[in-house]
N, C-alpha and C positions, 0 to 999 in steps of 0.2 A: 634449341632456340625458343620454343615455343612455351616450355618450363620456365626459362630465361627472364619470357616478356611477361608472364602469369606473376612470377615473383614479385616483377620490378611494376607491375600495377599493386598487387598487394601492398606494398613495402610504402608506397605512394600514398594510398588510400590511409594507410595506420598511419603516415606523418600527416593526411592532412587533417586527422580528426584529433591528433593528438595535440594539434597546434589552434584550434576550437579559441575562440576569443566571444563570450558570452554579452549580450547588450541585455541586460535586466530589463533596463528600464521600457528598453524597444519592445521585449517581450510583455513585459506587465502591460505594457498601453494597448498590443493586440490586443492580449484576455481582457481587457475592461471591452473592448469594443466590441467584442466577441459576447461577454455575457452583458452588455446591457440588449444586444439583441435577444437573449438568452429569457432576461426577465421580463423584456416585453409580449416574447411567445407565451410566458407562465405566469398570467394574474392570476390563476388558482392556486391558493399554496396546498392546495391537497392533491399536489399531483405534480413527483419530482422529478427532475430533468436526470434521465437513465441511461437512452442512448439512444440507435436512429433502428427503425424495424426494418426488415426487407425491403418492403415497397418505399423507404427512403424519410418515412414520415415519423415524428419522433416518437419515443417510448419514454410515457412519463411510467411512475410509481408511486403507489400510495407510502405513508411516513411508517408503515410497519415493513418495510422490504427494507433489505442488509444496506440499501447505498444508502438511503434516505439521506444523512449528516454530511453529505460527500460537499452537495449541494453549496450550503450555509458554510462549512468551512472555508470553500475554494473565496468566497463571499468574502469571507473574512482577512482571508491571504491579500485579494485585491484592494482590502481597507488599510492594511496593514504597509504595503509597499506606497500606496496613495497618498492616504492620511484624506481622502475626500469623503465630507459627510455622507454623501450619496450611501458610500459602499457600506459605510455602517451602519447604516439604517435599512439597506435590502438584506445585509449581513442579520442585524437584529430578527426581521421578520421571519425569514428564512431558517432561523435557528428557532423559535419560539414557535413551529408550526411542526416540529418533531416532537416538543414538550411531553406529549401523553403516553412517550414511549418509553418514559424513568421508570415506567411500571410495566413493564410487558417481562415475565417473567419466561418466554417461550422463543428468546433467543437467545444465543452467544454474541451477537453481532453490537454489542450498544455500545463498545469500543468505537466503533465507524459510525454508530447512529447519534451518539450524545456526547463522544468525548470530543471528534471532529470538527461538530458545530460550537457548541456549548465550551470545551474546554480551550476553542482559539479564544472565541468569547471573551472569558472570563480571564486569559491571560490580556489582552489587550485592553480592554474595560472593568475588572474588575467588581462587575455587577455582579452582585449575592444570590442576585435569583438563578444565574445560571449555575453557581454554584451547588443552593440546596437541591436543585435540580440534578445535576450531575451526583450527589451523593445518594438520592436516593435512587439514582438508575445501575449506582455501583451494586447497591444492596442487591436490586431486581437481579444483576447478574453473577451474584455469589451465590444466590439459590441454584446455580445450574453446575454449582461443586460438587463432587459426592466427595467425603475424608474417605471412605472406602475405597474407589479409584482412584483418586490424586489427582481427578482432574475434571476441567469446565466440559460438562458435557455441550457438544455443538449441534448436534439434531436429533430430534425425539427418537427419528429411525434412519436406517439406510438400508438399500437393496439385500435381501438374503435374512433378513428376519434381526437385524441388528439392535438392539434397543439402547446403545451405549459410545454412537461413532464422538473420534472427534478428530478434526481438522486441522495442520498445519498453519492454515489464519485462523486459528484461535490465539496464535500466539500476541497476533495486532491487541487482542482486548488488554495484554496484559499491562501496559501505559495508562489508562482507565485506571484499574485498579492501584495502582502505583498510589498514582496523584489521588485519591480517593482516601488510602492510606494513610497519606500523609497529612493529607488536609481534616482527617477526620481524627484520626492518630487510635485507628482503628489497627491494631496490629494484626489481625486474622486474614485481613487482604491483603497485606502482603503477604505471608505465611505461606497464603494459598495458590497465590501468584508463582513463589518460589517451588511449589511444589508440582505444579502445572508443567512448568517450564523445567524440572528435571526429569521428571516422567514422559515429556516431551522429547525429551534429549534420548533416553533408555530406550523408545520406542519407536519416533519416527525416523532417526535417522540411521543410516544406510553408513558400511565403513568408509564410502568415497565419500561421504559429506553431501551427500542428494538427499532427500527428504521423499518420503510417504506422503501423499493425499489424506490418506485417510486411515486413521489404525480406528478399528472395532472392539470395543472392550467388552467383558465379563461383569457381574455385580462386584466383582473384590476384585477389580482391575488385571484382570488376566486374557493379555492379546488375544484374538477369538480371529482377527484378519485384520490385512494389510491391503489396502486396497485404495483404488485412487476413483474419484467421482468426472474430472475435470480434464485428468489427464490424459494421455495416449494408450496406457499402460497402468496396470497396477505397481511395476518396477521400475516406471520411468521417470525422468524429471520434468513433470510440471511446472514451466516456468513462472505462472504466478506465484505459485506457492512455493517456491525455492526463494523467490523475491520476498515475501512476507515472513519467512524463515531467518533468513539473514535480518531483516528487521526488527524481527520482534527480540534477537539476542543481542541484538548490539541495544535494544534497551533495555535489557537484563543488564547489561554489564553496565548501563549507564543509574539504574538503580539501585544497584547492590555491590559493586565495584568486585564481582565478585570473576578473578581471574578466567575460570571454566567457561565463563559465557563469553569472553573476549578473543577467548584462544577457538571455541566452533565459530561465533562470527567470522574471525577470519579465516577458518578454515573452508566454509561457506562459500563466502568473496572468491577464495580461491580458484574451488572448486568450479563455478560460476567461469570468472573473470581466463580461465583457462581451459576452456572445454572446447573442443575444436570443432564445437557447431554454432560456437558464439561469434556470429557475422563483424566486420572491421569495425560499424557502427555501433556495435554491443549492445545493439539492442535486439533483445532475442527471438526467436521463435517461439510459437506458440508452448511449445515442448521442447527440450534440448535434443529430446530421441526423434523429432521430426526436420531436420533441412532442408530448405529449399519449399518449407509450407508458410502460414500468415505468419507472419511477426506478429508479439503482444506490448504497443506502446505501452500500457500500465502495468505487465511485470516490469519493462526497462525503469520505465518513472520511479515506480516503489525501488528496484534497486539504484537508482542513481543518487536519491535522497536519502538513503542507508549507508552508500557509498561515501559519503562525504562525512558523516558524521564518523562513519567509520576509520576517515584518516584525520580524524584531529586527537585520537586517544596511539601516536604514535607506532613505533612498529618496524619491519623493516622493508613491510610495502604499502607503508602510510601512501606515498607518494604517487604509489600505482593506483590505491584504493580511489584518491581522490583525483588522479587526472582523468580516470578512465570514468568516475561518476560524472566529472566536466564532458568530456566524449560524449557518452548518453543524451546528457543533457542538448548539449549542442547541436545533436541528431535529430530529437525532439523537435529543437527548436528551428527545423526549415522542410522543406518538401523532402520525401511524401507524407513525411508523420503531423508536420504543422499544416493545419487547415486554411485553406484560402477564407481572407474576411468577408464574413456573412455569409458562409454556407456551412457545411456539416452539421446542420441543426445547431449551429450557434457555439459545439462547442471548438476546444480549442486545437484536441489533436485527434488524430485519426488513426486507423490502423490497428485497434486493441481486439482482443480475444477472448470472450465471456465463458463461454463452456462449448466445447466446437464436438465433443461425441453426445451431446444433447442438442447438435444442430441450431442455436441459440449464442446471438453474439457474437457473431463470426465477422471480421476484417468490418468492425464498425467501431466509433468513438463510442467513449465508457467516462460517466460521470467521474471514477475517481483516478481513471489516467491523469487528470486533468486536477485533481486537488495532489497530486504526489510530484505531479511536473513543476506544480508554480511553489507546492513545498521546498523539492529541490534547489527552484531558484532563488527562491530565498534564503535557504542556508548556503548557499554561494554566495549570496550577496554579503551575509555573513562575514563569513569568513573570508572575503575581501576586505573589507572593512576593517578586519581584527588584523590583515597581512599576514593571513595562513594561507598563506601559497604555495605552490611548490617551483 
């Protein structure tokens, strides 16, 4: 009997999330209300909205930290569903105060720091400055190639004497380089992008399709260790980064149409979308090897906005890919992950997970939860509009 009543709530819960009816518009008017309290906390633009500290008070960051672009993006997203000058002009500011970071040659991150802000930008405005701007921060982040390893190295060092780590979100930079590519008609960025993301493929992933934190390379790219920074585990599945993973190849395949990256996306999705620590709401645990510990709104974000692009290139769980990205989303979009107006330090959702075995970040809102949530919803919006439904 008691197996019985277990199921028949289960059973309950996945119809009611599976029948999620999304109000864009209701959502975009929070996040306006949400960040214009946002930008009245922050008349410094040297100091970016990152997330909330212990004692509950917010945590800005200076423009050379990995979020910095999360900011200006999300800015941009609110211009973009609006069309109100307002947003475009805190959008503008807010983008043009990461500027100095086209030249920082001492990250991998300018994917999130310049492509974020700069290239929503320059898709909706068209300005050249953000442009030559963006190409010169492509360049800054091709120095961190080596043709020797095959790949973007991600930090100068890591724990155990490493001089050569690189990261699962490295693969986020590789959209940066794409468009940088293309726009330059620089063919070595892509080249190298593609080279990145096979060596990526040969190294970090696992036969069940989970992904590595972190693989350690040699000077001539020879595995040295496998090892995770963020995770539970060095064997485990880090759910950011299984989020960022699935992301970053489903724009492999949408760059280079090239079959291999279409078939690990979804096997990815799969792997993800059917792990039986993935809670009714799909939005996951901090780690898939942890149940019943924090959930990470911004892995679910980044996977629910992957998700959807993911079922418009067909399949035969297009259908699944993209209700269960609506799911997510929908999860997102109401208590406990949606924030009550005018609190959580302004932003929009709550509940995200930053680095929980560095004690940092724990069951607090996260700048770019919050630009992959209203990403998502945008590409819903999308593709409602086109009548790709299911």
């Amino acid at each position: 009997m008691k197996k019985t009543l277990l199921l028949l709530l289960f059973c309950c819960s996945t119809l009611c999330y599976s029948q999620v009816k999304l109000d864009v518009k209701k959502e975009f008017a929070f996040a306006a209300k949400q960040y214009e309290g946002m930008l009245a906390a922050h008349p410094d633009l040297t100091k970016f909205p990152q997330s909330t500290l212990p004692d509950g008070k917010p945590r800005d960051m200076k423009s050379d930290w990995w979020c910095s672009g999360f900011f200006g993006g999300s800015l941009w997203y609110i211009f973009e569903h609006t069309q109100a000058p307002q947003w475009k002009e805190a959008a503008h500011k807010w983008t043009m105060a990461v500027e100095k970071e086209q030249f920082n040659t001492g990250t991998h991150d300018l994917g999130f720091m310049l492509y974020c802000p700069f290239g929503n930008g320059y898709r909706l405005t068209q300005n050249e400055t953000y442009k030559n701007i963006m190409l010169t921060g492509a360049k800054s982040l091709a120095t961190r190639f080596d043709p020797k390893v095959g790949l973007i190295k991600s930090w100068n060092s890591f724990k155990g004497g490493y001089t050569y780590p690189v990261i699962i979100d490295n693969m986020m930079n590789l959209e940066f380089l794409f468009w940088a590519a293309k726009t330059s008609g620089n063919k070595d960025l892509y080249n190298l992008s593609v080279t990145h993301a096979d060596n990526t493929i040969k190294h970090h992933y696992r036969p069940d399709f989970s992904s590595y934190h972190v693989i350690c390379y040699g000077p001539n790219g020879e595995v040295l260790a496998k090892k995770t920074h963020q995770g539970a585990a060095d064997d485990s599945p880090w759910a950011r980064g299984q989020s960022w993973g699935l992301y970053g190849y489903i724009v492999m395949y949408r760059e280079t149409k090239d079959q291999k990256y279409l078939d690990l996306a979804r096997n990815i999705a799969d792997f993800l979308l059917n792990h039986p620590n993935l809670p009714a709401d799909k939005v996951p645990y901090w780690d898939y090897s942890k149940p019943g510990e924090e959930r990470d709104a911004s892995a679910g974000a980044i996977m629910a906005s992957a998700l959807l692009e993911l079922s418009t290139y067909g399949g035969k769980n297009a259908k699944r890919y993209y209700n269960d990205g609506v799911t997510i989303l929908g999860s997102l979009s109401q208590a406990p992950y949606k924030a009550e107006l005018g609190k959580n330090n302004h932003f929009i959702l709550q509940h995200s997970v930053g680095h929980k075995p560095g004690n940092s970040e724990i069951d607090v809102p996260l700048v770019y939860a919050d630009y992959y949530y209203l990403e998502g919803l945008l590409r819903y919006e999308t593709l409602k509009k086109k009548k790709k439904l299911y």
